[in-house]
Structure formats: C-alpha cells, structure tokens
N, C-alpha and C positions, 0 to 999 in steps of 0.2 A: 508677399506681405512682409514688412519691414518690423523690425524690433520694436516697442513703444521705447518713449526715453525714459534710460534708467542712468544709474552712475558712469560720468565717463572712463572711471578708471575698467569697470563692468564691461560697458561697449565695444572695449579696444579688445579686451581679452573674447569674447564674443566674433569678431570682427576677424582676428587670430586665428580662430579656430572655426573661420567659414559658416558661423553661424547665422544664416541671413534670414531663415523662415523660421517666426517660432511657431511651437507648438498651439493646441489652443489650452491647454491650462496654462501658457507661459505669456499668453497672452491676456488670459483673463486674469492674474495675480498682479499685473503689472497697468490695469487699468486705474485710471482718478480716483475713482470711487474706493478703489481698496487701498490705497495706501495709508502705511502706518494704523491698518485695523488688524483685530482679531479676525484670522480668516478659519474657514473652515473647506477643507477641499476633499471631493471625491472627485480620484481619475485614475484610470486602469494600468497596472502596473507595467511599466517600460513607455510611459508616453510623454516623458521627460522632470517629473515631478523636481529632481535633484536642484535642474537647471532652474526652476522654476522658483523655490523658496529660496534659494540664492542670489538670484535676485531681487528675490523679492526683502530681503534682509540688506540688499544695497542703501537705501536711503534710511533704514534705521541703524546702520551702524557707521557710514560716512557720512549722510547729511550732502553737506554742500564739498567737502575734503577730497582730496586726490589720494589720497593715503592715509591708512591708518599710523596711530602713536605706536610709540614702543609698547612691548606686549608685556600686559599685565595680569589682572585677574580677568579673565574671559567675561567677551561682551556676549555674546550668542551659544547655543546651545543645542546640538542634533541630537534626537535618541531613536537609536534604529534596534530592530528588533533582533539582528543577527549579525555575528562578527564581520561575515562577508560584505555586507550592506554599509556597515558603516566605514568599512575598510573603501570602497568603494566611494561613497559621499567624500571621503576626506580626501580623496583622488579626485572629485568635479570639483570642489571647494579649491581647491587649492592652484589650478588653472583656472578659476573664474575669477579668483581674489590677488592672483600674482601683480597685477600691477599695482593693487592697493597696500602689497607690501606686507600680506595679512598672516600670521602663522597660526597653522591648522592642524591640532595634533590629535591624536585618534586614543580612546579611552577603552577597548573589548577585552572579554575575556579568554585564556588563552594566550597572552601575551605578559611579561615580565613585569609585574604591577611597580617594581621600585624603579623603572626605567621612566615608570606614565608618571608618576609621581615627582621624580626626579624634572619632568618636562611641562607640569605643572607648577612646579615652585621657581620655572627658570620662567614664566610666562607666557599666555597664549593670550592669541583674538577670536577665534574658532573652538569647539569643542566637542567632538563625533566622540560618542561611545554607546554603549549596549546599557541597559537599565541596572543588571544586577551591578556592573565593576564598577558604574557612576553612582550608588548607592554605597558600595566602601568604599569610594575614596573620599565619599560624607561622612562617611560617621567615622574614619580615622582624621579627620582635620585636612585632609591634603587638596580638599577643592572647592574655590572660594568663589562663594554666587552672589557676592553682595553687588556687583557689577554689569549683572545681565541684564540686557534690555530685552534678548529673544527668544523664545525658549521654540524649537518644530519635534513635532514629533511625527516621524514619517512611518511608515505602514503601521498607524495603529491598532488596528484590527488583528494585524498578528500578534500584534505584542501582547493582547489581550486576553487572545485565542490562546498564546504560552505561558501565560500565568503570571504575567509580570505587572499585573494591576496594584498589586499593593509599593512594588516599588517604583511605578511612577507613581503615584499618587504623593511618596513619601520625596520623592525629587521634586517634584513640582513646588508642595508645601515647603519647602527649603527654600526655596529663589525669590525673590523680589515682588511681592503682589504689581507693582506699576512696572511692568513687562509685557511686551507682545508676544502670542501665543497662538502660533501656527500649527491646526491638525491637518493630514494629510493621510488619507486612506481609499484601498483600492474601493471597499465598501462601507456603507454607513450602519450597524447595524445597533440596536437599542442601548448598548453599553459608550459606544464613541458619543452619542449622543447625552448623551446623563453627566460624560466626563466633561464633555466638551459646553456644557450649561457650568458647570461646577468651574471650573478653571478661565474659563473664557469668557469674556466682557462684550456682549454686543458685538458674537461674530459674525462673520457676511460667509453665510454659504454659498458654496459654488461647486455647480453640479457640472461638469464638462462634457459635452454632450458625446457619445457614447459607451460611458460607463454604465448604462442602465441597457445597452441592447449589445454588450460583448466589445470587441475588439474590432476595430475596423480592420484591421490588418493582417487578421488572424483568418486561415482556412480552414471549417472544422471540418473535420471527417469520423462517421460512425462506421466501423468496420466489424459485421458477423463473422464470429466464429465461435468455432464448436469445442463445447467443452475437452478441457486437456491439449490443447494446440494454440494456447495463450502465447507463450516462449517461442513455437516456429511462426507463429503470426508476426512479433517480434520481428525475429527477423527477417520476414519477408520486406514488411515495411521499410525497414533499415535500408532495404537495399532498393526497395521500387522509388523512394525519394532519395535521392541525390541532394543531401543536404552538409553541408561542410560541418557540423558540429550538430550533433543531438540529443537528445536529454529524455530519456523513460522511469517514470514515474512508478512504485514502489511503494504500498502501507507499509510493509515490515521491514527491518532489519533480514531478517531470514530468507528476504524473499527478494532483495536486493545482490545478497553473494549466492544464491540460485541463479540469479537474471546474469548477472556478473559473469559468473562461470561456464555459463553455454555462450552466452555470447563471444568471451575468449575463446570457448573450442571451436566453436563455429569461425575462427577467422578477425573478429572487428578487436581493435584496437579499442580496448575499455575504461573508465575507471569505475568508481563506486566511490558514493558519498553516504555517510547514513553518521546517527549520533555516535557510535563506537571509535570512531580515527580523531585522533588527535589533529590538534590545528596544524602541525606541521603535516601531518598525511593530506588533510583538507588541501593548502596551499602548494602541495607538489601534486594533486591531484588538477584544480585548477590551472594551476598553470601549464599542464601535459593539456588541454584541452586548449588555450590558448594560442599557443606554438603552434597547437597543430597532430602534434605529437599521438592524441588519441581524439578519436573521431566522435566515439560514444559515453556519455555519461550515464552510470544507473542509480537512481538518490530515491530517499523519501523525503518527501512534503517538508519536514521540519528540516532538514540538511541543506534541500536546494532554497528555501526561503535567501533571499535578498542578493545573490548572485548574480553576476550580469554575463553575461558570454556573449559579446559582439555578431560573431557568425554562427549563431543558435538559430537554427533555420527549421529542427522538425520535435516538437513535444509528443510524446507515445504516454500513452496512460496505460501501462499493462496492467495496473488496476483503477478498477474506478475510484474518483474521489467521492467523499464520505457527502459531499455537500455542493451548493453551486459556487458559495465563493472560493471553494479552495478546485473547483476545477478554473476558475478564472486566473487565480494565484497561480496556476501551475502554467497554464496556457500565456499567461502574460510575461512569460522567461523568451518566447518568442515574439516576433512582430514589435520589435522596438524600434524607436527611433527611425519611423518611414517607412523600414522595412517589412518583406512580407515574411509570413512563416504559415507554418501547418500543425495543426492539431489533430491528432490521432485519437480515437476513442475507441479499443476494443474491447466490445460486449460480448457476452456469452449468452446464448437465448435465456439463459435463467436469470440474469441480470437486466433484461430488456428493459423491463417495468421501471426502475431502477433510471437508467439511463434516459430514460422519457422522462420522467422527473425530473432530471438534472438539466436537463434541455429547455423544458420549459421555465425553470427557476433562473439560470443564466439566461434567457432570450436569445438561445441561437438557434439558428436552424442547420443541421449538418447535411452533408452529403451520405447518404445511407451505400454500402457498397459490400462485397464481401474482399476477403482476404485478397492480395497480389498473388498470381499464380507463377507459376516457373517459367511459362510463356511470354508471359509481359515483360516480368524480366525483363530473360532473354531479346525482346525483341528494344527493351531500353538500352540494354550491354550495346547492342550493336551501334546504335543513332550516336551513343557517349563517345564509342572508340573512335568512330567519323568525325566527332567533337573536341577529339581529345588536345591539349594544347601541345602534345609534341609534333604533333604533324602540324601545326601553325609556326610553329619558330622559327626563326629564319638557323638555316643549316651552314655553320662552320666548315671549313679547310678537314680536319679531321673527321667531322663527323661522313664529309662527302669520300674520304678515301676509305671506312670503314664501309661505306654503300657501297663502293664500286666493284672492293674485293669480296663481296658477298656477293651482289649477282654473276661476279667473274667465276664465282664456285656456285653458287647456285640458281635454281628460276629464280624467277618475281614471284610464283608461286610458293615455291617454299617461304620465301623467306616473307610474304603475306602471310602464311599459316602460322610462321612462328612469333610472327606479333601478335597475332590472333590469341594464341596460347599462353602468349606471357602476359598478355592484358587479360586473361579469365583468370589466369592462377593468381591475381594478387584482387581478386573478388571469393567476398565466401559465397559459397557454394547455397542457393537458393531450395526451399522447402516444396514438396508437392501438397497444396491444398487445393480443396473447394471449397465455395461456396456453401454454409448450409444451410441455406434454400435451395441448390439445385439440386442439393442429395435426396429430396424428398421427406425428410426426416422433420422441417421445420416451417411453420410458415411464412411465406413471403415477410420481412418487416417492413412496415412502412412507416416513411420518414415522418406521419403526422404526431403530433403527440399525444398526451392523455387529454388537452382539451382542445376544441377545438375554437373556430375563429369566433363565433358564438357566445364560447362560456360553455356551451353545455358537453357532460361527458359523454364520452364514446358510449353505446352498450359494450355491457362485457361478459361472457360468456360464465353460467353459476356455477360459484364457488366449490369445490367437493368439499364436503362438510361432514369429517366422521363416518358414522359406519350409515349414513343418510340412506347412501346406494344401495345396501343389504335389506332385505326384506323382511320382517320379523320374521320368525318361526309359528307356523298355525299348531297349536297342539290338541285342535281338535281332529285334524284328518286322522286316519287314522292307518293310513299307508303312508309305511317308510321308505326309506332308500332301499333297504335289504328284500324288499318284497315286488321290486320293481328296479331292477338293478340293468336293464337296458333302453331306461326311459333317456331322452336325448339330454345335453347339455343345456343350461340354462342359458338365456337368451343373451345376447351381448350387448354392449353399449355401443359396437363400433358398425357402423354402414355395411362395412367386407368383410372377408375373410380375417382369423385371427388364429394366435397360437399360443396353447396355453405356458406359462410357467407357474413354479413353487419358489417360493425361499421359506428357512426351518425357522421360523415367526411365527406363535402363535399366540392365542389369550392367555398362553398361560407367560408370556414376556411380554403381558401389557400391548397387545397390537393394535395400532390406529393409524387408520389410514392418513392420518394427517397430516403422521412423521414417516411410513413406511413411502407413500406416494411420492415425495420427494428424493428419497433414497434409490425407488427404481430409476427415477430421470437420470439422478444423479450418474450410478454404476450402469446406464444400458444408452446413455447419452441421445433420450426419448424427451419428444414433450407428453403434454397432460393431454394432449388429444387423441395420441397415440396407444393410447393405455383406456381400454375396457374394463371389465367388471374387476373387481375386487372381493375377495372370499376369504375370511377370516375364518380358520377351525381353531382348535384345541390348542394342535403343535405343529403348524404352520398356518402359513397364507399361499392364496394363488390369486394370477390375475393372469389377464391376456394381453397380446401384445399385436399390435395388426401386423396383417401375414407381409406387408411386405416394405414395413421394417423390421422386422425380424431377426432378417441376415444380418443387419447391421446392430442390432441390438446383442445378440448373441456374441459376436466381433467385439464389443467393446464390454462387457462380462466379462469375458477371458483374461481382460487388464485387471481386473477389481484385484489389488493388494490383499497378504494374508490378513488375517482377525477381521475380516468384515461378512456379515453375511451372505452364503453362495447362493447364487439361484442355478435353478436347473430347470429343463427341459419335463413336460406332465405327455406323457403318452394316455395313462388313462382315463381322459375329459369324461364317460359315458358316466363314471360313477362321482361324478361331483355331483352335491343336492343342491339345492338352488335355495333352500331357507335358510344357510348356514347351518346345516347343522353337524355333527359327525360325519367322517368318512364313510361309505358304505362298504363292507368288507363283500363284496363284489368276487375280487379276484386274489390271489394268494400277493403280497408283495413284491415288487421286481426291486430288483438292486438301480437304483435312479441312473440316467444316463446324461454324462453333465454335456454342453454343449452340442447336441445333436437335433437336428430340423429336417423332418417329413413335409418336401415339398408335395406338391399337385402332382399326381400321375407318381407317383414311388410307391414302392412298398415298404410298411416301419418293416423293420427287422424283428425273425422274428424271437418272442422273449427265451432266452436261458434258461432253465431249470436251476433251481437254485437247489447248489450240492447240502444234502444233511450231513451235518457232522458226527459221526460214531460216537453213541454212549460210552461213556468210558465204565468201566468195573469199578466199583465199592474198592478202595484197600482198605482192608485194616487200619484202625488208629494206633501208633503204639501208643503205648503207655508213658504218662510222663516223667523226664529220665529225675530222680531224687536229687538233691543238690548233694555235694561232695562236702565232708565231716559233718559235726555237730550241728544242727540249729539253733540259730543266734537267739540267747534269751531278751528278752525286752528291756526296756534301760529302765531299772530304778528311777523310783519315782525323785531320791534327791539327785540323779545323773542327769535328769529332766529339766529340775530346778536349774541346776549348776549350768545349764547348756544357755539358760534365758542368755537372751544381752544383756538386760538389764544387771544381771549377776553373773557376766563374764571376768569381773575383777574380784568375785570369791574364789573362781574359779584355780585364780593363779597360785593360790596360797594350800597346796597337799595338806600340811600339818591342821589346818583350821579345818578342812571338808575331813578330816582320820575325827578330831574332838567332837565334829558335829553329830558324827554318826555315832562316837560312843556316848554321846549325851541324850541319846532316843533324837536331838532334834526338836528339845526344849531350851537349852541355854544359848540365846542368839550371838550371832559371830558379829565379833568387833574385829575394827581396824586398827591395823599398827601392833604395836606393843601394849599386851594390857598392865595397868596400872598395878604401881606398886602398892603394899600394904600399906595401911596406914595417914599415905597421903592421899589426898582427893585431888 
C-alpha cells in the first residue's frame, strides 16, 4: 500500500528514507475527508504517530509551495510531555521537512534556556518543546504565536497524568483562536475529551484500529513467581530472551538502583533512568544503550515516558503497573515501527488478582508460564553459540594461521572446549528457580480472567472475614479447659494433615485476622488455602499450617528480617481450647523451640526441664550516705524574684537589690539614675 498524496517536497523526504508502507494512523490522517480539520487521534504508542501529524501539517503549512519562506515567528507548534520525546520529534521533523527548507528548533527543559531563546529571536518554522519551558518563554516575551496556524499536542494523556494541565491550557489560550489543533493520545480518557470539546472546533475522531485490543505486535507473557525472587526472575528473563536492548520497569526510585545493582553484579551491562539524574546523566545513559554499549535499561514510568530505542526488543515489568494504560505506555517502548517485541509481566501469587485486572482492562490475553529454569537456558546458550555470527564470517589469512598453530598444539577438542568456555564466561550466570505451581505450595493459574466470555463472574471462594472462623465462647458449660486437659484439638479447616504454629500477637495488640492472615502469607510464602484455623488468645495467636507445606513454610520464616514478628513451632496442640478462650495451664511452660517439625513416624524430643534459678539472700539496705557539708538553705523569697526573666535586668544592678532589701521591699526600684532634687 502506497503513501496517499501529500506535499511533494514531503514525498521525496519519505521516498529518501524507504518509506513505502504507511502505517494505518498515517494513512488515516492523510485521508480527503480529514484535511485541514481538527483531528482527534487514539493510536498505541510506537505506531508511527510522529510521521503521521507531520504530514499531516504538510498542506497546512506549504499549501501548494515547494519550500518554506525565511524563518520567522513559528507556523506550527509540538508539545510533548517529556524532554526525550520532544528531542525525538524534532529529530523526525526535521528529516521529513528538509527538503522544504524548514528549521525545527526544540524548546525542553534541562537545556540552556538563553541559547532556545537566543534561536527564537533568530527564527523558526517548527517548534517542539515540553509545556512547562513553553510556558516561560510566554510569559518572558521570547515566544511569538501570533503566526501559528498549528498547534499538536502528542501524548496527551500523559501530559495530563503529569500535571501539566494548567499549562497547556495557559498555551493554548495564548495562540491564535483560527488555528488547527491536533490531539494525539495512546488513550482517550474523560479529561482528553472535555479538552479536546474546549479547544477543538468540529474534530474528526479517529480510532485506529488496534488501540482498543493492545498491540498487534507486542507478545504478552504472564510469568509465576514466588514471592522474594522477583530480581532472580529478572534475570532469568534477561537472559532466556535474546533481545538486543531491554527495558525493566520500576515504581520507585529505590527500587530502580536495587534493580540496578544486582543486575551489574550478576554480569549485564546496565543503566538506570529515574527522576534523580540530570539531563546530561539521561543523555549519556541513552545514548550507552544506542551504541550498544549497555544491553539493559532499569527506569520508572515517569523517566522512560517518551523515549524511543530502535532495537528495544524485550519490556520486563518487575513491578506491576498501577493501571491498564500505563501497562500499555510501558509495553508500547517495544513493537514499533513493524517490529516484534515482548512483554513480560511478573506476578507474584499475591498480586494475581491484580494482574487479571489489568488484563482484562487492556484486552490482552497473555501466555501464563512460570519463571526460565537453568535448563532452558542452558539448552538456548547452546543453539546461540551454533548461531553465533563468528563461526559465519568469512575467515582471513591471519585468523587461518592462528587456527593452524592451535590445532598444531592442541586437539579440536581442546580448543572446542575452550570456545565453549569463553562463550559462557561472558554470559551471567543464570538463577535456579521453579515454578510455583509445581512446588505444590500454589495453585495452578489460569490464564482466564475475572470475567468471563459471558460477562458473568467466576465463583470465588468466601472471603475470611474477621474473627468469623472463631466460635463464640459458651459460658454456660460449665467445663473448662483445666478439667479436661486431654480433650483432642479442635477441628481444622484443612482436608489433611496439619501443623500447628504461634506468633506473640495477641488481643492485647489489637489482633485480626484481617491484617495477621496476610502477614503469615507474606513471611511463610503460603497461600490462604494453605492456612487452617486461626486462634486469637490474650498474648498471642496460633494457626495451622498443612503438613505438607510445612517444610517450606518453616524454610522461608527463617528469612523474616529482625523487628518483625517471630513465629514458632506449637508442640503443645492437646491444650488448645477451641472457644478461644485462655490457655489451659495443662502443662508447666517449655522454653519455645523456633524452627523445628515433627514429621510422621519421629519422635518430638523429649522436653528439658527447665533449671530454677537460686533464691538469692536478703542483703542488708545500707543506710543512705548524707550529703557532704552544710544543707543548702532555700533561696529567699527576693532571690526568687530576681531569678524571674522578667526581672533579669534588676538583677544586674547589686547597689539597687543591697536598697531594696534595706527598704523592707516597700520603695520600688527605678531605672537609671534617680532624679535630682528639686527638678522634675
């Protein structure tokens, strides 16, 4: 499918640069029916938007002309939401525009504002910046809109998502009401819409068809794994795609130079993008990934916005995104321009829910899979090195006499092993995981969502709700625990076998199962199916654990970091009461034993006597020693006075507090010098 006609000075530069298929938003912008209108466009980020309002600004800014006039006050107008993005635009702009002659100067911030200015007053035809820097260079006089015919504003949705609603709104209102006025967003949500009524005259919306069911181009993948092996999951991925440049995604600052730092020890070539680095760290961080130079990127959401990296072939979400459109925003850095990519999603079973959300809200369907093992790997290392483009080169005069004296000293054998070995050692070194579905510990996920093809929802298993599970206390029986202290344990919530634990939690620190129940998942890396009865006493809580995750529960305790609370192993189940009520003082107290599990067929050990410690003897009180000289008498009552603040400046004057005291403390104390006789 051939270009529609646009400007020939357009076509040629097009034509130049092997552009023969366009896209379909390049094709829909450039249809009869939209020219020279207000458009409105939704289409998924890297599917050529750039090229797209670029051309589409050809016949509003030449008309019928082969070339623009000398450059004056700027005809057109780009506002992109991030420095990288607009640095970028003014990079397509200016090879779509070269033959018209057209000069395209870039407005962000981060850059020497008396230089933009300085290239503002020399004249433009083009004008890319960011909202806030094109907002001061209004309101100091330096940027003249009386000339614009076009005003695009490309990823609105983020711009608006960053806060920069008040200053477009404050740009816009400055420019030329009879202007054409281009929105351009990956999504449409209720605010683009409201601007886009306000500013926009009878715009033609244009939905391009797969922005509303994801990325054609994009391969999603949902990948299990178990809490706390988020980072070797990382890099497992890293390494079972074979992607020339990659990008993992990051909420925090803090959790970015985490990502950062294993992944340099672990071997990959990294950088790190987040709000903290300056545009010069930005721009030498970018361009080390360009080159080639570093393989992996780790950014958050707000840093990697508007970015483009050509050979960005694999997106990792080591956290999930907050929402569907910003998993789309992120996943849209790959799969541009024809090309394919891959999108990683790794969930943790506590974020399942979560994830199915965001599946459903973006309209993709992933591949459900667990984590790359060391095998696979390994058995991809091998296919790559059979791949590898030095054994394809055609082989040189030297390189063939470097061959020759190498098998003249050694086998083909060796010197097979020793490529072997130098192609492993410049691969980092892959993680031992599984699956956790096949640890037993999880169950199966399945890749359907929370609804299904119907509408209607799944069933789903009842909610634990408070202390629901516990049974009130009967206060009419009239047997207790202590009169019946070998009655069995109460009944369990689980099918099998189970084993009890404690953690020191009780009513008297507010205990609810609401927040303690997530807490055990959290520190014994259990789900909620795994976990039986719940027992709130006094001063602690107990629950059971089924017998055969157990081992592995107990395994991952051991990790729980100090100041959090310990759990431990319950040997004595027979004297748990089953109404909640008190302990039954049953048996004398044993010293707790942390980490220890009585399988089937063992014997517990058995308990220690716990040593008494010897009374110690009465001594004597001495007597208490008297203080050394006199007893300090108490301060006069005028020593009192004098100490106020308030009459710390009596204080300074000896001669006046000597009269005060021989005058009883009747004739008040003046300041200064008192007056002479006679005069007043």
């Amino acid at each position: 499918m051939a270009f529609p006609p646009t400007s020939p000075p357009l076509a040629r530069a097009l034509a130049e640069r092997d552009y023969n298929d366009p896209t379909p938003v390049q094709s829909a912008v450039l249809e009869a029916h939209a020219a020279e209108r207000d458009l409105l466009v939704s289409a998924q980020t890297g599917s050529g938007k750039t090229v797209a309002y670029g051309l589409a600004l050809g016949t509003t800014l030449l008309g019928e002309a082969e070339w623009l006039g000398a450059p004056g006050a700027p005809l057109a107008l780009i506002i992109a939401p991030t420095r990288e993005l607009a640095l970028q635009v003014q990079r397509e702009l200016e090879w779509l525009y070269a033959n018209a002659r057209a000069r395209v100067i870039a407005c962000v911030g981060g850059m020497d504002p008396r230089r933009e200015a300085r290239l503002l007053a020399d004249g433009a035809h083009i004008v890319v910046g960011t909202p806030g820097r094109l907002r001061d260079h209004l309101e100091r006089g330096r940027f003249d809109t009386s000339a614009l015919r076009a005003v695009v504003l490309d990823e609105a949705d983020e711009m608006l998502d960053l806060g920069f609603r008040e200053d477009l709104e404050f740009i816009l209102d400055s420019t030329p009401t009879e202007r054409r006025t281009l929105l351009f967003s990956a999504t449409l949500p209720r605010p683009i819409i409201a601007m886009a009524r306000q500013y926009q005259k009878e715009a033609l919306r244009i939905a391009v068809e797969g922005g509303a069911r994801g990325h054609a181009d994009i391969e999603y993948r949902a990948v299990r794994v178990a809490n706390g092996e988020i980072e070797l999951s990382v890099v497992n991925v890293l390494r079972f795609v074979d992607a020339q440049a990659a990008l993992v995604f990051c909420n925090t600052r803090e959790a970015v130079r985490h990502l950062q730092a294993i992944l340099s020890e672990r071997g990959f070539s990294v950088v790190a993008l987040s709000g903290e680095l300056s545009q010069n760290e930005r721009n030498h961080a970018l361009q080390a990934l360009r080159d080639g130079r570093a393989r992996v990127c780790v950014a958050t959401d707000v840093a990697a916005r508007g970015i483009d990296l050509p050979h960005l072939g694999l997106v990792v979400h080591a956290d999930l995104p907050h929402d569907a459109e910003v998993l789309q925003h992120r996943s849209g850095r790959t799969g541009r321009a024809g090309r394919k990519g891959v999108s990683v999603l790794l969930i943790p079973f506590s974020r399942k829910r979560k994830a199915d959300r965001l599946m459903v809200e973006a309209n993709v369907q992933p591949v459900w899979s667990g984590p790359p093992t060391a095998e696979e790997i390994g058995a991809l290392d091998h296919e790559r090195l059979l791949q590898h483009p030095a054994l394809k080169e055609e082989k040189t005069d030297d390189d063939l006499a470097m061959a020759r004296t190498l098998l003249a000293e050694r086998t083909p054998e060796d010197v097979a092993v020793a490529l072997v070995r130098l192609y492993r050692s410049q691969l980092p070194a892959a993680e031992d995981l599984v699956d956790p579905a096949e640890r037993g510990r999880e169950q199966p996920m399945r890749p359907e969502s929370l609804m299904d093809r119907s509408g209607d929802r799944r069933a789903r298993p009842p909610r634990f709700e408070g202390n629901a599970d516990r049974p009130q206390r009967n206060t009419d029986r009239p047997e207790r625990a202590a009169d019946n202290p070998g009655r069995q344990p109460p009944r369990s919530r689980l099918s099998g076998n189970s084993v009890w634990f404690r953690i020191g939690i009780g009513r008297d620190k507010n205990a609810d199962p609401r927040w303690i129940l997530p807490m055990i998942c959290r520190q014994g890396d259990v789900t909620k199916q795994e976990i039986g009865t719940i027992r709130i006493f006094d001063r602690e809580t107990r629950f059971e654990i089924a017998e055969d995750a157990a081992p592995a529960f107990i395994a991952a305790v051991r990790k729980t970091p100090k100041g959090e609370a310990r759990i431990e192993l319950v040997h004595d189940v027979a004297s748990l009461p089953s109404d909640g009520g008190p302990m039954a003082p049953s048996a004398p107290e044993q010293p707790p034993v942390r980490h220890q599990l009585v399988l089937k067929g063992e014997r517990a050990p058995p308990p220690q006597p716990r040593r008494e410690r010897p009374v110690e003897e009465a001594r004597p009180v001495k007597p208490a020693r008297k203080p050394f000289g006199k007893r300090r008498e108490e301060k006069p009552f005028e020593k009192q006075l004098f100490a106020m603040p308030q009459n710390r400046d009596k204080n300074k004057d000896k001669n006046k507090k000597k009269k005060w005291r021989a005058d009883g403390g009747d004739r008040p104390l003046t300041r200064g010098k008192p007056p002479r006789a006679g005069k007043r």
